[in-house]
C-alpha positions as a LaTeX table, in Angstrom:
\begin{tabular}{lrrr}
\hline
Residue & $x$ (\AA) & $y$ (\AA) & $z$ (\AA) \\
\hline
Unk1 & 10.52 & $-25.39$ & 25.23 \\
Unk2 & 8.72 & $-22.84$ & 23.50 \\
Unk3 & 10.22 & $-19.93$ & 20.92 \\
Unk4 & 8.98 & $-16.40$ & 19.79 \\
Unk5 & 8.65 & $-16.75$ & 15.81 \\
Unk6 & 8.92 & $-12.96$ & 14.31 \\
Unk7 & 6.91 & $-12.90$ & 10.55 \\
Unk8 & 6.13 & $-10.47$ & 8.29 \\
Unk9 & 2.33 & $-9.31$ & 7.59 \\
Unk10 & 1.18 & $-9.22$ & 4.53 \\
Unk11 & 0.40 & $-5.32$ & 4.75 \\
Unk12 & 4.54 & $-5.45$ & 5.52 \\
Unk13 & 4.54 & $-4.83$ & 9.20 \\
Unk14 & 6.25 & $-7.16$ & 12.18 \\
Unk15 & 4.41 & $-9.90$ & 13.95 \\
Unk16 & 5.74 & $-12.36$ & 16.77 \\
Unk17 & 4.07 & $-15.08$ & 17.92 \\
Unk18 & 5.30 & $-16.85$ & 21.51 \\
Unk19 & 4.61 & $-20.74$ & 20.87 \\
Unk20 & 4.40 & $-23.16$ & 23.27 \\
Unk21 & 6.34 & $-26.53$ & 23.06 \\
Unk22 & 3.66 & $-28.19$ & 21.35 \\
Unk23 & 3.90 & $-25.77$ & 18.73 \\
Unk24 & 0.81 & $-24.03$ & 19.54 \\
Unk25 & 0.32 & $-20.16$ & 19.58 \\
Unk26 & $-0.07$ & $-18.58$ & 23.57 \\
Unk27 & 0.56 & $-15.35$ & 22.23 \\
Unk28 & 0.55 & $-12.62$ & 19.59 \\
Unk29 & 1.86 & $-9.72$ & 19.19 \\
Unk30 & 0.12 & $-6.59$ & 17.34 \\
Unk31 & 1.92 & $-5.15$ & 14.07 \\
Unk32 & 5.01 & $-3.07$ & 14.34 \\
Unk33 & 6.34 & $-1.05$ & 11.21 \\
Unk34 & 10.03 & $-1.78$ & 12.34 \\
Unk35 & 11.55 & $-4.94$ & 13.27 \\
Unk36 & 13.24 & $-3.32$ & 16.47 \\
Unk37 & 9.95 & $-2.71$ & 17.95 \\
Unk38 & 8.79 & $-6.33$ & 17.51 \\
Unk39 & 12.15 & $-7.50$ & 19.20 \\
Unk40 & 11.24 & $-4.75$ & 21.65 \\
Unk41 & 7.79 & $-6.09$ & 22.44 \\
Unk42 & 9.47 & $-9.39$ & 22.60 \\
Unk43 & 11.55 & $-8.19$ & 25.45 \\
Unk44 & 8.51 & $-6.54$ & 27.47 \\
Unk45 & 6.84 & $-9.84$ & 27.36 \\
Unk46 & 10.04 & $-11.26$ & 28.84 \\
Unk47 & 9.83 & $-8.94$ & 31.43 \\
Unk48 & 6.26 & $-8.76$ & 32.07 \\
Unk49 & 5.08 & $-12.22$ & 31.97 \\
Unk50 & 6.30 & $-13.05$ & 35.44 \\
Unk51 & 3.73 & $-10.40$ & 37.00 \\
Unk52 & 0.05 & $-11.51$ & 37.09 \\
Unk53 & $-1.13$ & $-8.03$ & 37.59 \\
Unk54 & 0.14 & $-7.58$ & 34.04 \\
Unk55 & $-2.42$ & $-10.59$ & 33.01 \\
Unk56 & $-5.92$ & $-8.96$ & 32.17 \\
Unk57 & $-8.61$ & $-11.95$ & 32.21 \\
Unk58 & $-11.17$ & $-11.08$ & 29.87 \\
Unk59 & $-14.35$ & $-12.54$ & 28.47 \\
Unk60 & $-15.55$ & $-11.77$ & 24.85 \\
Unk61 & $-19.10$ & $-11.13$ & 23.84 \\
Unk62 & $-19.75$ & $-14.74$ & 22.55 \\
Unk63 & $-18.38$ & $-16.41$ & 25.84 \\
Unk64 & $-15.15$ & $-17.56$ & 25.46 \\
Unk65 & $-12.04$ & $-16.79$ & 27.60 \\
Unk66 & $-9.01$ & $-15.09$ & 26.74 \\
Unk67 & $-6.32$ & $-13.01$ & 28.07 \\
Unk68 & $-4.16$ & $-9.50$ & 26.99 \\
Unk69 & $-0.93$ & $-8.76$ & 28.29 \\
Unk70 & 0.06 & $-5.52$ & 29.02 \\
Unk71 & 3.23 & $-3.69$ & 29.97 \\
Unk72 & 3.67 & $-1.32$ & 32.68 \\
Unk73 & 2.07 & 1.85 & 31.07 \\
Unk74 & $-1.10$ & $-0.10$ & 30.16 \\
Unk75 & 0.18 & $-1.01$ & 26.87 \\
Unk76 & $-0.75$ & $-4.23$ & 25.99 \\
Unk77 & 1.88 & $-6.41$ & 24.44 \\
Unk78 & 0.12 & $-9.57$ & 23.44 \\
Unk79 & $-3.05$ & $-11.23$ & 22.91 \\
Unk80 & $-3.99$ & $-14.50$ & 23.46 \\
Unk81 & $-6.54$ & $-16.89$ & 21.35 \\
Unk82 & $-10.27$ & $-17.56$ & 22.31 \\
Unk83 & $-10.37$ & $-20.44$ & 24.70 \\
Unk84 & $-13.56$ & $-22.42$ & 25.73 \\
Unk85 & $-13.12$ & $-22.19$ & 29.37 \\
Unk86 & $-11.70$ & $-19.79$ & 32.00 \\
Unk87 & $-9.36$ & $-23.05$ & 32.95 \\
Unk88 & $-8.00$ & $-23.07$ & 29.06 \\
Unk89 & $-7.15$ & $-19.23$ & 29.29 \\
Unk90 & $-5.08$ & $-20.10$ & 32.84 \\
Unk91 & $-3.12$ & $-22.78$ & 31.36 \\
Unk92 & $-2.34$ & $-20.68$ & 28.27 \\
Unk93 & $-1.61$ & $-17.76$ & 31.25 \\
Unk94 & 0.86 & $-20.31$ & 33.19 \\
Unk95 & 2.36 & $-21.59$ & 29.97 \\
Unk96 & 3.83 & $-18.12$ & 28.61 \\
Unk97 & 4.91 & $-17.20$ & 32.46 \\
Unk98 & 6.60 & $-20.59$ & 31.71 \\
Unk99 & 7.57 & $-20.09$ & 28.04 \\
Unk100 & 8.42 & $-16.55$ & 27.57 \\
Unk101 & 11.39 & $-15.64$ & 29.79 \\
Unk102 & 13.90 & $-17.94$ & 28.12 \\
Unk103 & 12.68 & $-19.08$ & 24.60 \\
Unk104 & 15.00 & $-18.32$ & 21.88 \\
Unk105 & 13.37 & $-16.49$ & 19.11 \\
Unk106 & 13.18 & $-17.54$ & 15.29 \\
Unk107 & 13.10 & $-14.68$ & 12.73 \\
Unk108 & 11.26 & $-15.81$ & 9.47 \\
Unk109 & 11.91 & $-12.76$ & 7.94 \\
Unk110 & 15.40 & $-12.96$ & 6.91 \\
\hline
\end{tabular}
């Protein structure tokens, strides 16, 4: 089972990270200046990661694959890694739909 792992920034804002069971990042969050809103964005990928219209494939400008996902105002939430195929960025796709709904979180901040 995966987990969300909040962290600090070293600039002092919020972070969370959704890991996979292997340990391995799927998803990060952008910096919030108040823990609430982290836990909030933690929540809204809870939510939205069961919707693959929420899912926006992308490709970046050197080739590799990788994903945002965004809430329902457009927002996005989370970004994914680079991944070296369009098949890596659907696995890492089907693993948060898999991941995020019931991982427990870990705050390193406290």
């Amino acid at each position: 089972m995966g987990k969300f792992v909040i962290s600090k920034r070293t600039n002092g804002e919020f972070q969370f990270n959704l890991l996979a069971g292997n340990g391995q990042v799927i998803l990060s969050s952008e910096g919030y200046s108040a823990k609430a809103g982290c836990e909030n964005g933690i929540d809204s990928v809870r939510k939205n990661a069961q919707d693959d219209n929420r899912f926006d494939r992308k490709t970046s400008t050197n080739g590799k694959f990788y994903f945002a996902l965004k809430a329902s105002n457009g927002q996005i939430i989370g970004s994914s890694q680079m991944y070296e195929s369009e098949s890596g960025r659907d696995n890492g796709i089907a693993s948060v739909k898999e991941n995020a709904p019931a991982s427990p979180v870990e705050d390193q901040t406290v």
